[in-house]
MARPAKOL-824390 format. One line per 3 residues: number of its first residue (from 1); their letters; for each residue x, y, z of N, C-alpha, C, O, CB. Coordinates in pm, whole numbers. Each point is the difference from the previous one (the first is absolute). Glycine has a CB too. Layout:
<pts>
NUM	A	X/Y/Z/X/Y/Z/X/Y/Z/X/Y/Z/X/Y/Z ~ ...;
</pts>
This chain:
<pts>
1	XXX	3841/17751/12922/14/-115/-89/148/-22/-31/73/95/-25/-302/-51/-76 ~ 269/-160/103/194/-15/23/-8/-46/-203/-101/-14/-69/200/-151/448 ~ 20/155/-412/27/-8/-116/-54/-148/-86/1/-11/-123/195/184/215;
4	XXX	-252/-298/20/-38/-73/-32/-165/22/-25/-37/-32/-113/255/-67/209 ~ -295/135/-28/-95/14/2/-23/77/-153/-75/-44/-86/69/19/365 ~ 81/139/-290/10/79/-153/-8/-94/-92/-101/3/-71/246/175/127;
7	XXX	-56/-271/-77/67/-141/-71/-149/-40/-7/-38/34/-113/316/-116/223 ~ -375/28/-47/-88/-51/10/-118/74/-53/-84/-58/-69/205/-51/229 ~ -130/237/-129/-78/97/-69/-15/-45/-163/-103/-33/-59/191/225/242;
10	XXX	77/-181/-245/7/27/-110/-31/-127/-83/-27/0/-120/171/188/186 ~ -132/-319/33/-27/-82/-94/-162/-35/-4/-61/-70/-81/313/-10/106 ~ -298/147/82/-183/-3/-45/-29/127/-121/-69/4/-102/-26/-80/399;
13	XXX	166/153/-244/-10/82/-148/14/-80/-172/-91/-15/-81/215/209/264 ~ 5/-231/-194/-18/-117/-122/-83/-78/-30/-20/-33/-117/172/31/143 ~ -220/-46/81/-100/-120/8/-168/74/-70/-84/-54/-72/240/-80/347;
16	XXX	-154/250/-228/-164/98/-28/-9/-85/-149/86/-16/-86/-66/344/213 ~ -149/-371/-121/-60/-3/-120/-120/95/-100/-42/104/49/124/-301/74 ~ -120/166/-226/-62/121/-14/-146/21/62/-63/103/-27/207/-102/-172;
19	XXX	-183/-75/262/-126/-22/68/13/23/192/-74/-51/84/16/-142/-327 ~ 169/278/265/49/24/92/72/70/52/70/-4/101/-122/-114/-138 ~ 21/225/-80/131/120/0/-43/117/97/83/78/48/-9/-116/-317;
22	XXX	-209/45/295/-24/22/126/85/25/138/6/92/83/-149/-201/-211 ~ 189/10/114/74/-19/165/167/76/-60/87/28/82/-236/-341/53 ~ 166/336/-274/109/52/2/49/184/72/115/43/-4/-148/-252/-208;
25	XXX	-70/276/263/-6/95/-10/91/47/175/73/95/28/-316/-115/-250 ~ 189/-100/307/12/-45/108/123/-44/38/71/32/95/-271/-64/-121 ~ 221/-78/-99/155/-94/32/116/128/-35/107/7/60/-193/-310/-167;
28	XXX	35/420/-21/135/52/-2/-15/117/117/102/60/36/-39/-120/-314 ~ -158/83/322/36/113/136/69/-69/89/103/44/50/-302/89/-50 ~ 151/-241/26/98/-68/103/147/-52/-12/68/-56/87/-276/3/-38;
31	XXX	247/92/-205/101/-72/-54/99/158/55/74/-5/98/-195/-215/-349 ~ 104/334/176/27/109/-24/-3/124/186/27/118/22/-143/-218/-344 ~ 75/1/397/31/30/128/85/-82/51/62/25/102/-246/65/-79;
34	XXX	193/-176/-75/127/-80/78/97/65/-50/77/59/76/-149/-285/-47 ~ 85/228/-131/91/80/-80/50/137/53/121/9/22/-236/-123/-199 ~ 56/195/195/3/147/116/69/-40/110/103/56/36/-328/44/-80;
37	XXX	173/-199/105/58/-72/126/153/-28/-15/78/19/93/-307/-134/-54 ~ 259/80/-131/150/-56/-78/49/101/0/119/-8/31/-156/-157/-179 ~ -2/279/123/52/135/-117/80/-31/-156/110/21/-52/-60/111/297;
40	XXX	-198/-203/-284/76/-43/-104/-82/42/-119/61/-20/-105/54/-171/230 ~ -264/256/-145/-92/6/-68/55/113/-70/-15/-1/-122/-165/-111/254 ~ 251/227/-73/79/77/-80/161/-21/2/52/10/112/-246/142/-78;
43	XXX	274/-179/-139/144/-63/-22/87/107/93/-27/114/-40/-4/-226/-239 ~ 143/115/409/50/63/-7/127/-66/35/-11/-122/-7/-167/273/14 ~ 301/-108/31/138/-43/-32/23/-86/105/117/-7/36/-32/203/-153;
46	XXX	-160/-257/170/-26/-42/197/-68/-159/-79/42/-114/22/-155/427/203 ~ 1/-275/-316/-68/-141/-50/62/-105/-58/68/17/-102/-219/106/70 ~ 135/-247/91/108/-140/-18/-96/-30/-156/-111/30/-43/196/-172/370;
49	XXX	75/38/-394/-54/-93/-107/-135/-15/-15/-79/29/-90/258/-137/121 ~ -192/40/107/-144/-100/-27/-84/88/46/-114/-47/-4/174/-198/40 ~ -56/384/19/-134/51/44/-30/72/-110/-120/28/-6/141/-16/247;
52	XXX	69/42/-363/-15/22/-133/-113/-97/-127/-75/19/-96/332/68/194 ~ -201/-194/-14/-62/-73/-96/-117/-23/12/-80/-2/-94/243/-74/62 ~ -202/46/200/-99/-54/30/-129/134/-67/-100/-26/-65/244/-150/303;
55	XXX	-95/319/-192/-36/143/2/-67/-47/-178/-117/-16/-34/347/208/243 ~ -132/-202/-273/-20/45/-154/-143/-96/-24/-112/45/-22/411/3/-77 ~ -259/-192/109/-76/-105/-3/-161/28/17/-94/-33/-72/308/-80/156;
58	XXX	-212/178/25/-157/39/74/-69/143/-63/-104/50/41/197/-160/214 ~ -3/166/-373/-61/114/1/-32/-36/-168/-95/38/-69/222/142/293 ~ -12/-264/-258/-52/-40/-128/-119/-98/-39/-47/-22/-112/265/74/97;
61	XXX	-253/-104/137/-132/-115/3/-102/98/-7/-96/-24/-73/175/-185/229 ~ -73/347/-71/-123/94/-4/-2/27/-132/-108/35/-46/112/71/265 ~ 107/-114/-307/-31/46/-151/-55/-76/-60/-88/54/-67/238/52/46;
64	XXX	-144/-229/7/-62/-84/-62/-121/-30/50/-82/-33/-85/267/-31/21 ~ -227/66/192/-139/0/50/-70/120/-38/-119/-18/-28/183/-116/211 ~ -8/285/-194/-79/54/-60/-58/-8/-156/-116/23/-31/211/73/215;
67	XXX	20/-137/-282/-73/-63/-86/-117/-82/4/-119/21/-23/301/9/-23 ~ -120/-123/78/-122/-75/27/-129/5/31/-77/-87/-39/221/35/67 ~ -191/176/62/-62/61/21/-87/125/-84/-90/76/34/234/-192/121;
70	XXX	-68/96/-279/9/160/-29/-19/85/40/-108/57/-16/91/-98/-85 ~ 141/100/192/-11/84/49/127/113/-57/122/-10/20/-264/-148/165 ~ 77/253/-250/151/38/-89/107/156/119/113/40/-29/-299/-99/-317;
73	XXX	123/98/436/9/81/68/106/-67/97/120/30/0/-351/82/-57 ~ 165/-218/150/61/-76/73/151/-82/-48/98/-43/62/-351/46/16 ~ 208/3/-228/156/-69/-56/106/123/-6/114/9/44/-232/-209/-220;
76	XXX	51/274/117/110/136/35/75/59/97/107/55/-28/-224/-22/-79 ~ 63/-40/250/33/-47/103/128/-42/54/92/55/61/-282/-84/-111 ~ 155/-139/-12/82/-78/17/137/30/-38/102/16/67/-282/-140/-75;
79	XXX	147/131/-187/157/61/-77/54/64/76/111/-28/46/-160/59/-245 ~ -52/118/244/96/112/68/105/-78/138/122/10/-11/-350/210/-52 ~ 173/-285/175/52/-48/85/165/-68/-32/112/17/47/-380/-33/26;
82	XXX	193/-90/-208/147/-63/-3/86/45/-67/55/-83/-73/-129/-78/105 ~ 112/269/-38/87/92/-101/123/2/72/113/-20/-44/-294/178/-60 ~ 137/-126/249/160/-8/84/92/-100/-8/123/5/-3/-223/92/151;
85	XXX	4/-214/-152/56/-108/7/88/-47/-154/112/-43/-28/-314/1/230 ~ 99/73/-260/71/-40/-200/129/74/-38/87/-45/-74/-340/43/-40 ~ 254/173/199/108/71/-63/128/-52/110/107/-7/-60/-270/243/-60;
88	XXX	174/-276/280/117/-84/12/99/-87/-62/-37/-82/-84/-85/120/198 ~ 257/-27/-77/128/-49/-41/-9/-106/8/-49/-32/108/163/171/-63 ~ -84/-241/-124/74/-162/7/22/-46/170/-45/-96/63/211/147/-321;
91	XXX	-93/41/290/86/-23/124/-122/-30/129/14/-90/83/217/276/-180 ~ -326/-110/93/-141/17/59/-24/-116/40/-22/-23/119/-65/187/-244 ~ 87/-285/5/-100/-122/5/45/-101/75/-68/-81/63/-8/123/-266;
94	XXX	213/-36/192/86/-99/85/7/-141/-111/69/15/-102/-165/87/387 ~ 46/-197/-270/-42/-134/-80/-105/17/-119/23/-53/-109/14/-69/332 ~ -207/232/-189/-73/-48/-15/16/108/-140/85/86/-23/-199/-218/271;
97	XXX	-7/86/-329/-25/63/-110/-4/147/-31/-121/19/13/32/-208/-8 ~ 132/287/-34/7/83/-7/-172/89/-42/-55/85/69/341/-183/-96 ~ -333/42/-103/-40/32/-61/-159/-30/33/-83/90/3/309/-89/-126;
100	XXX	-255/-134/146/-142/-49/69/-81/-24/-112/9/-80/-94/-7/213/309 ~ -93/-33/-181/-145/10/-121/38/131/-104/-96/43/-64/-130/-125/269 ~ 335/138/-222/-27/134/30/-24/-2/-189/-86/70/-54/254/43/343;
103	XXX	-83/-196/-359/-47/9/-194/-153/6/13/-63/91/-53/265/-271/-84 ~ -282/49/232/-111/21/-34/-111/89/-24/-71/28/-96/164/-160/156 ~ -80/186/122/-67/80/79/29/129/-89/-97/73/-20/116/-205/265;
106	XXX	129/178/-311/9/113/-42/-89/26/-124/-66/102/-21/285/-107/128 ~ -211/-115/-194/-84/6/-135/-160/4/46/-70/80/-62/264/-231/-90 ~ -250/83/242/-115/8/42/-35/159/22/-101/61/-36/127/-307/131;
109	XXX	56/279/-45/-1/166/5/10/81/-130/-73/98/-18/185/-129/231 ~ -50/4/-274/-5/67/-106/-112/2/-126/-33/78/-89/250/-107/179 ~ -264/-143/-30/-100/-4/-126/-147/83/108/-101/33/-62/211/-334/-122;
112	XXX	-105/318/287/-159/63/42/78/172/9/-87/83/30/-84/-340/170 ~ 303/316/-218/-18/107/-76/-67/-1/-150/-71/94/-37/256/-47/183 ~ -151/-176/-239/-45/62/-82/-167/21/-29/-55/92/-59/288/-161/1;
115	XXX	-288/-45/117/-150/-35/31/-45/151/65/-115/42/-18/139/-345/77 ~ 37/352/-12/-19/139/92/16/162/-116/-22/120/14/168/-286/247 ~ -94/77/-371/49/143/-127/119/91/77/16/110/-52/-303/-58/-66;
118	XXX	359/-76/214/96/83/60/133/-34/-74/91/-56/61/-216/68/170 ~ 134/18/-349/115/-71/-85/175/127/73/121/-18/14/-358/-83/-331 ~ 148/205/336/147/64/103/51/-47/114/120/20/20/-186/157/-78;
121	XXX	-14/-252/160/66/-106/111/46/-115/-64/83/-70/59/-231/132/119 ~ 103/-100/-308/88/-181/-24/101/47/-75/77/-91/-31/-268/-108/3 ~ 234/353/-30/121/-22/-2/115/48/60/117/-6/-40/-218/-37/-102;
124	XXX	45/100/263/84/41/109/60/-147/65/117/-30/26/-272/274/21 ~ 71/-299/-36/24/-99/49/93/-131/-80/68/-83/61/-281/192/54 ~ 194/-102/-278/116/-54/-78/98/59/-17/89/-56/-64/-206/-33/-24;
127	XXX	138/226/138/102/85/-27/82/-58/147/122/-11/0/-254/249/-166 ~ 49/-273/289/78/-28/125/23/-151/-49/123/-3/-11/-232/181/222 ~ 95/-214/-221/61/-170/-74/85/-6/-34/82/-76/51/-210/12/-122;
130	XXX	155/135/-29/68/-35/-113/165/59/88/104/-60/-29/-341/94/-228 ~ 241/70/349/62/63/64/20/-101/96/108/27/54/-177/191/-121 ~ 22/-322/117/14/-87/96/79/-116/1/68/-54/88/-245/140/-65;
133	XXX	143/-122/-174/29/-78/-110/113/-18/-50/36/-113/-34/-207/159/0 ~ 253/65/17/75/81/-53/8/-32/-163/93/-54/-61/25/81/301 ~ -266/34/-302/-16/-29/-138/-140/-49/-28/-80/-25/89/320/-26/-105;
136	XXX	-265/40/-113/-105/-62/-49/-11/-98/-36/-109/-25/-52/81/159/24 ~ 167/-284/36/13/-127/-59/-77/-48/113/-78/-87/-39/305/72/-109 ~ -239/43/313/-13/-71/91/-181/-4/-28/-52/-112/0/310/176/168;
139	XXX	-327/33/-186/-144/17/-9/-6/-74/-115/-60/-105/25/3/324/85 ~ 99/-211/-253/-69/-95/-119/9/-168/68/-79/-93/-22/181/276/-223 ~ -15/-183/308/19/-185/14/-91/0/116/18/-118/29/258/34/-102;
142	XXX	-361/126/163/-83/10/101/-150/-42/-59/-41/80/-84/203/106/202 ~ -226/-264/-98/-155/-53/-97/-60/146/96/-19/117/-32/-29/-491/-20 ~ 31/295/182/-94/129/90/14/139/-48/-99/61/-39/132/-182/249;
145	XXX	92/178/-209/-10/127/-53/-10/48/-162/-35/110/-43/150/-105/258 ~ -82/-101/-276/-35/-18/-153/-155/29/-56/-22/72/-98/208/-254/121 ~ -273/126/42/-143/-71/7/-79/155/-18/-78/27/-92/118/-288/285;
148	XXX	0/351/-82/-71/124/-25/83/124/-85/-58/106/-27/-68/-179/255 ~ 254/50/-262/47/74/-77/-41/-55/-141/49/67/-91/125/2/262 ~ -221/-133/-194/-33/-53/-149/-168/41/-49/-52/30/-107/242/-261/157;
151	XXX	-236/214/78/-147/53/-18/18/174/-4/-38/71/-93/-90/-303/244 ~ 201/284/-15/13/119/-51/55/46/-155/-77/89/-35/94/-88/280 ~ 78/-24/-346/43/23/-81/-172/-23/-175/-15/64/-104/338/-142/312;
154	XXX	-399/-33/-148/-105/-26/-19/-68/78/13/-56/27/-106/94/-177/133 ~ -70/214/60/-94/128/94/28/85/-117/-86/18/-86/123/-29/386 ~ 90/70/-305/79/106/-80/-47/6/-164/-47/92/-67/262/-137/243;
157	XXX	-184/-73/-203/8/1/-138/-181/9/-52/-19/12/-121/297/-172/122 ~ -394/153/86/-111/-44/-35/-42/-146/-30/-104/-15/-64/128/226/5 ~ 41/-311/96/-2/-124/-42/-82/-45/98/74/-37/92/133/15/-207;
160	XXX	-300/7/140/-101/-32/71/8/-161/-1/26/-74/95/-163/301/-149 ~ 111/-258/-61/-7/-157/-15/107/-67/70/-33/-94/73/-66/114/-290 ~ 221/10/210/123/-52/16/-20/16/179/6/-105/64/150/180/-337;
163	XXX	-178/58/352/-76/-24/119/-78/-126/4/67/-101/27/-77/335/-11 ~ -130/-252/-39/-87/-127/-9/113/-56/-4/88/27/82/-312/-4/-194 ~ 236/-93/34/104/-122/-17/149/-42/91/80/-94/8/-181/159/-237;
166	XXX	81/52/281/158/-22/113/-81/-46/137/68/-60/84/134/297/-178 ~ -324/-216/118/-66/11/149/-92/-205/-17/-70/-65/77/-3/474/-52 ~ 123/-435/-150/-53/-187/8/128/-90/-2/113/32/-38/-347/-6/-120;
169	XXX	198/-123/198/58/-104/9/116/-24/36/0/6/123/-125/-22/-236 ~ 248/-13/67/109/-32/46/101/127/35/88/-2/86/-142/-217/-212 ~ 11/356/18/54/84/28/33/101/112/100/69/18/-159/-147/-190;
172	XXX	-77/63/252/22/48/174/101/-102/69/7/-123/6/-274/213/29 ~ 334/3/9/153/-75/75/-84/-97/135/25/-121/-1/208/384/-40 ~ -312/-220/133/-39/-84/125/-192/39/-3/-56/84/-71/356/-52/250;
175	XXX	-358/-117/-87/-119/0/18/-13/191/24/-82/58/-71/54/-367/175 ~ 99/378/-17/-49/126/106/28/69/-158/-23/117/29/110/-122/315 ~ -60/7/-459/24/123/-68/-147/-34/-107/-10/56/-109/340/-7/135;
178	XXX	-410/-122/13/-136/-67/-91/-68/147/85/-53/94/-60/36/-463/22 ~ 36/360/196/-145/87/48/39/166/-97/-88/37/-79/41/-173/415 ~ 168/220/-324/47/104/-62/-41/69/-122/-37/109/-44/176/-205/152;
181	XXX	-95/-115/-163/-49/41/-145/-118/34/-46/-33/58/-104/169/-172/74 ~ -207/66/131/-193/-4/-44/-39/155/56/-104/56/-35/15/-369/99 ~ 166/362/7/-36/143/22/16/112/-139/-66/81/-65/151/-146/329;
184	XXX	60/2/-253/14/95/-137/-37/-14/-110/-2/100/-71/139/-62/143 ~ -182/-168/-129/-53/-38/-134/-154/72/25/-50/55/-98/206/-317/41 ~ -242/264/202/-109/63/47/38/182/-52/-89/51/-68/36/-272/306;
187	XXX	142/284/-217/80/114/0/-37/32/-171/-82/83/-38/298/-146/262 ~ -139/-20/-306/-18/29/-121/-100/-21/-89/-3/49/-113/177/-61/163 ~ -286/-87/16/-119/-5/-64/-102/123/46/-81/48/-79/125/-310/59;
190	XXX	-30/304/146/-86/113/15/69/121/-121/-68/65/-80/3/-133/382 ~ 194/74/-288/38/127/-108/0/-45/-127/53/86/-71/92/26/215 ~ -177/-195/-201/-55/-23/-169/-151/-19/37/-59/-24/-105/283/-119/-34;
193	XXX	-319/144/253/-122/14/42/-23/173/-47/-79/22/-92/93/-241/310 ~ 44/315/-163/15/77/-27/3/84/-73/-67/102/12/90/-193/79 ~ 85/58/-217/38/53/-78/-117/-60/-107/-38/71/-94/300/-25/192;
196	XXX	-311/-168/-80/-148/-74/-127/-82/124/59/-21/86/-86/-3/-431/65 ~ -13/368/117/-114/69/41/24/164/-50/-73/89/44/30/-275/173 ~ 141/210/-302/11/149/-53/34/-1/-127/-1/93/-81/65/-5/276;
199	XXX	-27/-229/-212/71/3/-177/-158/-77/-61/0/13/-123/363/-80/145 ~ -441/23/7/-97/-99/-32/-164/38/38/-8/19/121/220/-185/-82 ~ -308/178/-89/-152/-40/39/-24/-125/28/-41/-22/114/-31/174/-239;
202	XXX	89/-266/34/-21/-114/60/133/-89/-31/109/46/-34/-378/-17/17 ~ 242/-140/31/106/-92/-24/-88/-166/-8/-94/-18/78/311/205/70 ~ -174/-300/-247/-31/-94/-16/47/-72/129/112/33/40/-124/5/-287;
205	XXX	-53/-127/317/12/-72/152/121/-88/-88/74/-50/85/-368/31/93 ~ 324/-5/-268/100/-96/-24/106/4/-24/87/-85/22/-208/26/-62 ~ 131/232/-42/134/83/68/41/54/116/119/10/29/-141/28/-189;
208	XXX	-100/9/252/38/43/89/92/-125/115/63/27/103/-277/168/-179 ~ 197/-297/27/7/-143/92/167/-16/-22/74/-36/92/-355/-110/-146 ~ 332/179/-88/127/-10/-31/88/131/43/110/-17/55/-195/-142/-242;
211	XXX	22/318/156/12/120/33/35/12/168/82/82/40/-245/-28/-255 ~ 85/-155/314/21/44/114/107/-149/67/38/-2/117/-307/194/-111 ~ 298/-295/-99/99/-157/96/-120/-11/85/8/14/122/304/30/-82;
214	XXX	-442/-72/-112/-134/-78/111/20/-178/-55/27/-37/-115/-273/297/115 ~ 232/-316/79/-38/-151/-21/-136/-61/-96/-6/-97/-74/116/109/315 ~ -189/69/-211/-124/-11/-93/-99/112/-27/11/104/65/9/-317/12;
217	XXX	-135/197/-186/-102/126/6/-50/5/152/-10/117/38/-82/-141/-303 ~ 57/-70/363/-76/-32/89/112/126/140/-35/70/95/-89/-404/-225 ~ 206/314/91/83/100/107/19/145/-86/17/99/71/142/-320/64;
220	XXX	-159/239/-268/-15/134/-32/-103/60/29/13/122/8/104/-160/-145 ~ -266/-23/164/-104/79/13/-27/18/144/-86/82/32/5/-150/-249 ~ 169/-29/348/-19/41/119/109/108/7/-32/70/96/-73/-290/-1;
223	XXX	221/269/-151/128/97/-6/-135/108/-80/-10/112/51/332/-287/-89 ~ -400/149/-56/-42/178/-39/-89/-3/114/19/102/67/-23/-46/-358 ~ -122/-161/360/-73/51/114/70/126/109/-37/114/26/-61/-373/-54;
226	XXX	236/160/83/76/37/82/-1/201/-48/-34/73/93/186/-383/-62 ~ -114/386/-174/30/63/-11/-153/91/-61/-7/119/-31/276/-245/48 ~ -343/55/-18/-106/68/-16/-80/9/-178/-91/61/-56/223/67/295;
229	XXX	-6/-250/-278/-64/44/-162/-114/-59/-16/-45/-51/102/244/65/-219 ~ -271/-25/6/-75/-94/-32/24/-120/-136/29/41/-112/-160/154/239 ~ 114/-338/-98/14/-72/-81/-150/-16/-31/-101/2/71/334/-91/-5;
232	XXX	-210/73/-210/-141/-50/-46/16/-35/-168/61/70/-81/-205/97/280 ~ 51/-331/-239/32/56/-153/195/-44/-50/57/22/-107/-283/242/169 ~ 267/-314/32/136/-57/-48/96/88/-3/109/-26/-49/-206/-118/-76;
235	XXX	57/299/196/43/106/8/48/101/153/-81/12/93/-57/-72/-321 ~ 222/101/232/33/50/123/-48/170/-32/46/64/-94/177/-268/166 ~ -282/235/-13/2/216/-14/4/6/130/-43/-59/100/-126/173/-302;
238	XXX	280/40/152/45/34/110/-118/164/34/-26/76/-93/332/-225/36 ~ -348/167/166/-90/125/-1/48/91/-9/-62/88/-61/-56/-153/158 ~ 255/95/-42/59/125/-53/-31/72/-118/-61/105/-21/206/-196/126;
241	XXX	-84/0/-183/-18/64/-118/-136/-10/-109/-18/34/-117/263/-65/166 ~ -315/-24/42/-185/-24/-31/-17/107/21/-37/73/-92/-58/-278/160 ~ 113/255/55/-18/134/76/33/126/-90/-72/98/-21/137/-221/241;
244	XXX	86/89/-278/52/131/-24/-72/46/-214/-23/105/-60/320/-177/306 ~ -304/-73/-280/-75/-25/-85/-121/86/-38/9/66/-103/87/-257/170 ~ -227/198/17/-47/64/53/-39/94/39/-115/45/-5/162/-153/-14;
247	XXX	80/167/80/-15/115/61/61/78/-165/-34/111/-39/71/-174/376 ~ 51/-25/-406/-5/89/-144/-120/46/-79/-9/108/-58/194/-228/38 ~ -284/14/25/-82/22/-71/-87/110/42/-81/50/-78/117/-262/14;
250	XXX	-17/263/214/-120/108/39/91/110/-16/-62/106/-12/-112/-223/194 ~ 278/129/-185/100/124/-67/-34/26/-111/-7/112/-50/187/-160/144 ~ -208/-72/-151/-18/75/-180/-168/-2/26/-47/102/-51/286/-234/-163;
253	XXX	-312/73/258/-160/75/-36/-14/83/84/-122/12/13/-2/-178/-92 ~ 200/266/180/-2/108/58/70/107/-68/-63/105/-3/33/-232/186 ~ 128/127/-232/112/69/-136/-132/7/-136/-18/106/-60/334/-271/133;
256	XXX	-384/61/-99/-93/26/-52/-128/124/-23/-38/75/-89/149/-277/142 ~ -147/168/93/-105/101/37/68/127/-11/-36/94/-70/-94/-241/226 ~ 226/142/-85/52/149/40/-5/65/-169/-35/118/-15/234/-185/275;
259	XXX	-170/1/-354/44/14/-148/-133/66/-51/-14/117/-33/190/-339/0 ~ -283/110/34/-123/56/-13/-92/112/21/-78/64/-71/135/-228/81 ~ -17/167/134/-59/131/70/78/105/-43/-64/94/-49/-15/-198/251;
262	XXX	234/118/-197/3/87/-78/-7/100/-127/25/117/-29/6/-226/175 ~ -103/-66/-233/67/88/-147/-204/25/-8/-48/70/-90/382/-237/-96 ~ -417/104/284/-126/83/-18/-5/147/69/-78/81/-50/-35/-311/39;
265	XXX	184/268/113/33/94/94/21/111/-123/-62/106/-6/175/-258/239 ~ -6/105/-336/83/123/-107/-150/10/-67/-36/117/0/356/-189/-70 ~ -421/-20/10/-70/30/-111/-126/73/54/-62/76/-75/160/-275/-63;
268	XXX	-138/178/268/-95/125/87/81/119/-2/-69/101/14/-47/-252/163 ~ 240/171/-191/85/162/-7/-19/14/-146/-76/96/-18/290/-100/213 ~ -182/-44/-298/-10/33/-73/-156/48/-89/-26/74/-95/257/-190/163;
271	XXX	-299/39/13/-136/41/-30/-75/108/45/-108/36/-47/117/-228/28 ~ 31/225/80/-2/119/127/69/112/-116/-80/82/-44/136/-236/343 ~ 51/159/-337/100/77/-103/-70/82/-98/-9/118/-34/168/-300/49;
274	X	-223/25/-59/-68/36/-157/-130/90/20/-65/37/-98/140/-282/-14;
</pts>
């Protein structure tokens, strides 16, 4: 495949819609062998301007198609690949942009560490920034990388709500950081799922609706199905602690017996005595 044909690859790649992402799996093998063909899919001191660019271009579309996809494995992937390319010199690019996707793609990364609870890789990874950067003024003025350092700091403090509220509306920097967010807002409702199911027997369906960022009672009671509770009665119970409930009560009418039997056990000895 000559460098035009690549050219052509990539602009059917742009074109994928979401009812067709299908065929993306295809267009980037064929993209990413031409590329090999070039020797350009890995950066080395031999690779021209434009086979840089074209290189970066095609590996960063797999990132965003794996979003799209949700595919969070496959996006990881991707990051790893274009790293060679992001940590190159100015001098590298010749004309073209240095930088590409890379604010985006990097925060996209950082926010499915945090969706992932790996809070020791996102700050290895702000620690390599900021080092890149040379500082921390360059990351605050960055939205993309802003976006998940603010939720993380959120994460930190217990502010849950302030999470919710960063993952609506205007506050997600681009469409691809909506799929992330719904993982991780998924992330933190299972762990206050959790933590109700050990601090709580039941719970009112109308707190639990505010307790978990649900849209309505009608999705809190398919979220307790999902987990096995039971709603009933305007009420969520959790069995656990039905269970453990329970299992108290046959501790104490077994602690009971044992009590009984023994203190008749002492009064047959003592009768025996007399």
């Amino acid at each position: 495949m000559s460098e035009s044909d690549l050219k052509k690859t990539i602009q059917q790649l742009h074109s994928l819609s979401e009812s067709n992402l299908s065929n993306a799996s295809s267009l980037l093998s064929r993209a990413k062998i031409s590329l090999l063909k070039l020797h350009a899919l890995v950066p080395d001191t031999n690779t021209s301007h434009q086979h840089l660019a074209l290189a970066r271009e095609v590996l960063e579309i797999g990132a965003f198609v794996s979003i799209r996809q949700r595919d969070p494995e496959s996006f990881t992937r991707y990051f790893q690949q274009l790293q060679p390319f992001y940590s190159l010199p100015h001098e590298r690019w010749g004309s073209h942009d240095k930088h590409g996707n890379q604010s985006k793609i990097t925060g996209l990364y950082l926010l499915l560490l945090l969706s992932q609870g790996d809070y020791a890789a996102f700050h290895t990874v702000i620690e390599g920034l900021e080092m890149a950067f040379g500082g921390r003024k360059r990351l605050d003025e960055d939205a993309f990388i802003q976006y998940p350092m603010r939720l993380e700091q959120a994460l930190m403090e217990g502010s849950y709500d302030r999470v919710w509220g960063e993952t609506k509306g205007e506050r997600v920097p681009s469409p691809e950081f909506a799929v992330f967010s719904e993982v991780l807002v998924n992330t933190i409702r299972s762990e206050i799922a959790s933590c109700s199911e050990r601090a709580y027997p039941s719970l009112p369906i109308s707190n639990a609706k505010n307790l978990l960022f649900l849209d309505s009672e009608g999705a809190v009671i398919q979220f307790a199905q999902s987990r096995g509770w039971v709603a009933k009665e305007g009420r969520i119970y959790f069995p656990a602690q039905q269970e453990e409930l329970a299992q108290g009560e046959k501790d104490i009418l077994s602690t009971s017996d044992k009590v009984i039997e023994n203190t008749l056990e002492y009064a047959r000895k003592l009768e025996t005595i007399v």
